[in-house]
C-alpha positions in Angstrom: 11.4 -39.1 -1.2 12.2 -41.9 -3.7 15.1 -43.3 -6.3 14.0 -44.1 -9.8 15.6 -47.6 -10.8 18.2 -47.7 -13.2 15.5 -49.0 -15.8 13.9 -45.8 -15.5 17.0 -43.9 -15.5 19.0 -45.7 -18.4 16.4 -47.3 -20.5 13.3 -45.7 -20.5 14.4 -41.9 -19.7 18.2 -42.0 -21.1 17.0 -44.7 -24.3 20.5 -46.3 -24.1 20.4 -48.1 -27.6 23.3 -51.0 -26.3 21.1 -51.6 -22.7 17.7 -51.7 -24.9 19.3 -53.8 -27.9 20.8 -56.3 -24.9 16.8 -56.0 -23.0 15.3 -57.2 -26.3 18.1 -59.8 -26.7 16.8 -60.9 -22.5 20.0 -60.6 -21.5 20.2 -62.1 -17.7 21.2 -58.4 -15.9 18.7 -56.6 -18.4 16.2 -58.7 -17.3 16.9 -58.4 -13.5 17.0 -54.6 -14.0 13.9 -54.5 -15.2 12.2 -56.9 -12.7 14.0 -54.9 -10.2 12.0 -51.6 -11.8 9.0 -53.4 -11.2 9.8 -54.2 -7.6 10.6 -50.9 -6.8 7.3 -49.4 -8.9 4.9 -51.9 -7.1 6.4 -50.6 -3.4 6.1 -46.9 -4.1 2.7 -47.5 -5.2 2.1 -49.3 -2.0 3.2 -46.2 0.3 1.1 -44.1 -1.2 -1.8 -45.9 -1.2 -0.6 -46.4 2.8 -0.9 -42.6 2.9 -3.8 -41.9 1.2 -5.8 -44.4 3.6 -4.5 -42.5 6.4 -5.7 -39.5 5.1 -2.0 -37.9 5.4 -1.2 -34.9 3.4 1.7 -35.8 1.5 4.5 -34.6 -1.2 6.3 -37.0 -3.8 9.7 -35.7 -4.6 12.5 -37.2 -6.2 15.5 -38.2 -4.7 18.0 -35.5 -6.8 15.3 -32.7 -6.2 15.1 -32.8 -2.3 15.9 -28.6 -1.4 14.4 -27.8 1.7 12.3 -30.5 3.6 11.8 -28.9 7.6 8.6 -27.5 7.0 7.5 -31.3 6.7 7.1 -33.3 10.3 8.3 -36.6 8.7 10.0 -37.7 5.8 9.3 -41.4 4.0 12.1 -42.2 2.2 11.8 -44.9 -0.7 14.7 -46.9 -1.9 18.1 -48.7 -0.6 20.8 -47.0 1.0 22.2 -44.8 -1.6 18.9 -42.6 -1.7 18.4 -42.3 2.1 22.1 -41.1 2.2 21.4 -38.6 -0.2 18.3 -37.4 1.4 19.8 -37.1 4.5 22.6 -34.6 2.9 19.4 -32.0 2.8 17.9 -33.1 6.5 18.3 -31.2 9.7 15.9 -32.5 12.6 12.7 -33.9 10.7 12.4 -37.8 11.3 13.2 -40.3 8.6 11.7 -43.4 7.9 13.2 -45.5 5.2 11.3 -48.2 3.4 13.5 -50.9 1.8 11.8 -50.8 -2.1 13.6 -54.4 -3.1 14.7 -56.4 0.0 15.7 -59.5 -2.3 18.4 -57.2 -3.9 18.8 -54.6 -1.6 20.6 -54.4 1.9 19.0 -50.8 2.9 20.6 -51.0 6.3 18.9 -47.8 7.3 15.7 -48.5 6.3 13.3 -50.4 9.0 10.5 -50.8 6.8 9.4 -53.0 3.8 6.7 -52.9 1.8 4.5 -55.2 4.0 5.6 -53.6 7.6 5.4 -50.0 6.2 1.8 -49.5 6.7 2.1 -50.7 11.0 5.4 -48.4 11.6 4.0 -45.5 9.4 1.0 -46.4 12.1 3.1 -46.4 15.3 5.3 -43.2 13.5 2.4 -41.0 13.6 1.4 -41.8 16.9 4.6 -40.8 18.0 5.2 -44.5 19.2 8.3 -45.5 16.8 11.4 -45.6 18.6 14.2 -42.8 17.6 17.8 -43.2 16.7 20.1 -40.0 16.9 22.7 -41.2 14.3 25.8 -39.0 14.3 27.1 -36.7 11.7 30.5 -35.6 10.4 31.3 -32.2 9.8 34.1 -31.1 7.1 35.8 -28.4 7.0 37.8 -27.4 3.8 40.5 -24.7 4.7 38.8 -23.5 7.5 35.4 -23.2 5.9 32.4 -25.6 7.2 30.9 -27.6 4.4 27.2 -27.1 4.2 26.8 -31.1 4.4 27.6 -33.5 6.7 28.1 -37.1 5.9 25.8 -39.7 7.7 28.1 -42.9 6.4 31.6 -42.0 5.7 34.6 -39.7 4.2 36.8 -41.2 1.2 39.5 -38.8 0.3 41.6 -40.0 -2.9 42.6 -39.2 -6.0 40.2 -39.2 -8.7 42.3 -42.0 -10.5 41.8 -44.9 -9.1 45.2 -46.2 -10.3 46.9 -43.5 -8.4 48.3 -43.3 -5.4 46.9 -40.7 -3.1 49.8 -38.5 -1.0 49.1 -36.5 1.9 49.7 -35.9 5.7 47.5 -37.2 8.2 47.5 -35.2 11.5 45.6 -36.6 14.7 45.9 -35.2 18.0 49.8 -33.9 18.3 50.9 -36.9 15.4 51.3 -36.3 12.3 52.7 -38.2 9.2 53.0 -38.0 5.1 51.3 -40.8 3.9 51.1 -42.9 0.7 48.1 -45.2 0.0 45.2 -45.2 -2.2 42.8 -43.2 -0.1 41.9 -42.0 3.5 38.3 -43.4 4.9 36.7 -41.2 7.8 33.7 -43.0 8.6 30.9 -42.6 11.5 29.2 -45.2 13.9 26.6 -46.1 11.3 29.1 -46.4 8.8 31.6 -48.6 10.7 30.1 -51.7 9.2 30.7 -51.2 5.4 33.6 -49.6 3.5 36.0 -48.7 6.7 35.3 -51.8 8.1 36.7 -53.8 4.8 39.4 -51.9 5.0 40.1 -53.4 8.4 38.2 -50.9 10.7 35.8 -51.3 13.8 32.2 -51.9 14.1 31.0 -49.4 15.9 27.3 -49.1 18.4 25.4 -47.0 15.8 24.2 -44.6 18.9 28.2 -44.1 19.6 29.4 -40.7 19.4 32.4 -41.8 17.9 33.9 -42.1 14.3 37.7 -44.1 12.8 39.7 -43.1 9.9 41.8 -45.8 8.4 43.9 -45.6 5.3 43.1 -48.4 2.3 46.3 -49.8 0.7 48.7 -48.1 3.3 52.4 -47.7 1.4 55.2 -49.1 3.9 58.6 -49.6 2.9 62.4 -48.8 3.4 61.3 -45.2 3.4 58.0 -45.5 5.3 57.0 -46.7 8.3 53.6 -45.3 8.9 52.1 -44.9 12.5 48.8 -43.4 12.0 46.9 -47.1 10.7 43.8 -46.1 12.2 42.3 -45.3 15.0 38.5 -44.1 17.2 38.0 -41.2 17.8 35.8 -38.9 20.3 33.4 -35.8 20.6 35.5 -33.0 20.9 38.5 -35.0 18.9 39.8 -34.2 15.3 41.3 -35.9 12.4 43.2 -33.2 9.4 44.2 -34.0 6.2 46.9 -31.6 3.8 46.4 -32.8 0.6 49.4 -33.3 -1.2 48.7 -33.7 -5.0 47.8 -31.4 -7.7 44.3 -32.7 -7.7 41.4 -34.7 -6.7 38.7 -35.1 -4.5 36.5 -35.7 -1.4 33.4 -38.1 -1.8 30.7 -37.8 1.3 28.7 -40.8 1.4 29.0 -42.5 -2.3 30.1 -40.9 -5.4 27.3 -38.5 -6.5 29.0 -35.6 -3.6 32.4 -34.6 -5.0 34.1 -31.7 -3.2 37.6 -31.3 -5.3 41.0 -30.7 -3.7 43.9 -29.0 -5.0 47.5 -29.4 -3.6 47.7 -27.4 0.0 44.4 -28.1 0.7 43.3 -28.5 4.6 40.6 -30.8 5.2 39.4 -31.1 8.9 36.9 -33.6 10.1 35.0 -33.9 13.4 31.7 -35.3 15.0 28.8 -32.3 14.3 28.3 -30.9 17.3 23.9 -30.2 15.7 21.6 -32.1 14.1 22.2 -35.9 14.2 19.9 -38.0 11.8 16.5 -39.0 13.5 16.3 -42.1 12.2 12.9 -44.5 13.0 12.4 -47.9 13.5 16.2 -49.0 14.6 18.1 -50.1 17.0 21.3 -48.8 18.4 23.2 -52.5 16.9 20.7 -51.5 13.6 18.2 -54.0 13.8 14.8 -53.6 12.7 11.9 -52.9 15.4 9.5 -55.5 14.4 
């Protein structure tokens, strides 16, 4: 499974006239787009060379057309972050391995491999040899209903506007409150470390069966006093949302996976009980196995 850089995506496929007038012009971010394209080219074509050596029968699918990938015993998945979160949306048990396509402009912290260790943990991943992390998932449930994804990083819910301020109540355990803020994170383990975190969170073991919601931008004044700042929670715990405006919207993992609310709305969000992300080559803190 692999991205296409924004090159490919913007210049070449979509032929923006403005970004190809500035390439031609060499402005500085056309021209780091388009060595970044190149970075990114060179590494795919390095994995599959990898896997043709190893005489291993192998697909090549694009990141937006994953469907169905169990019958495959392993998937390689080539990009940053963003693309192994997506992938993951489609996974159930198979294994990933991700492979960092541009570590000089990438942080990929879910991918062990580059495109010089690649071929030795591709070696050791076959050989059933490359240590296994079960990364837990949140499940979502939209007024009663079980979405048919579960997020592997984190939860924003908000209006669509970011200028707006997002109104709601927040019920954990036997509290509840109406809040005011401009959004609600719900984030797992192996998300603690980036958005929820920023917003004042906790880093989290990435094995933990845990996951935190915390508010960003929390309203408190002379008519609120808010309570529910944020908190761990448990297997077996839940965290429910009532969304209080006329619209807007759920994102799971990034911006691409947008599951709109309307006013009433009942979101609830737990640890998935099934299918944790088999993730290879980490460790529980997410370092690299070298």
């Amino acid at each position: 499974m692999y991205k296409k850089s924004a090159h490919q995506l913007y210049v070449v496929e979509g032929r923006d006239a403005r970004l190809a007038r500035l390439l031609r012009r060499r402005h500085p971010a056309l021209l780091d787009m388009r060595q970044a394209h190149d970075v990114h080219r060179r590494t795919l074509q390095a994995v599959k060379r990898r896997l043709r050596a190893l005489d291993v029968d192998y697909d090549l699918v694009y990141r937006a057309d994953v469907k169905d990938p169990s019958r495959y015993d392993l998937i390689v998945c080539v990009g940053g972050d963003g693309t192994l979160l997506q992938v993951s949306h489609a996974v159930a048990g198979t294994p990933v391995l991700g492979v960092n396509s541009d570590p000089d402009r990438s942080e990929a912290v879910f991918s062990a491999a580059t495109q010089q260790t690649f071929g030795k943990l591709l070696g050791l991943a076959l050989a059933g040899r490359l240590p296994t992390l079960a990364l837990s998932r949140l499940r979502i449930r939209h007024n009663g209903r079980a979405l048919p994804v579960l997020a592997l990083n984190d939860i924003l819910i908000a209006h669509d506007n970011p200028a707006t301020m997002t109104r709601y109540q927040l019920s954990v355990g036997a509290r509840r409150e109406f809040q005011k803020s401009s959004g609600l994170w719900i984030a797992t383990a192996a998300g603690s470390g980036s958005a929820v975190l920023a917003a004042g969170g906790r880093r989290l073991p990435w094995n933990a069966k845990k996951f935190q919601y915390r508010p960003r931008e929390l309203y408190s004044g002379r008519l609120a006093s808010p309570r529910l700042t944020g908190s761990v929670l448990g297997a077996g715990e839940a965290g429910t949302v009532t969304w209080l405006m006329r619209e807007g919207a759920l994102f799971i993992d990034g911006p691409h996976l947008r599951h709109p609310l309307r006013f009433g709305d009942r979101i609830t969000i737990d640890l998935s009980p099934r299918h944790p992300l088999r993730l290879l080559g980490l460790t529980a803190s997410g370092r690299r196995v070298r």
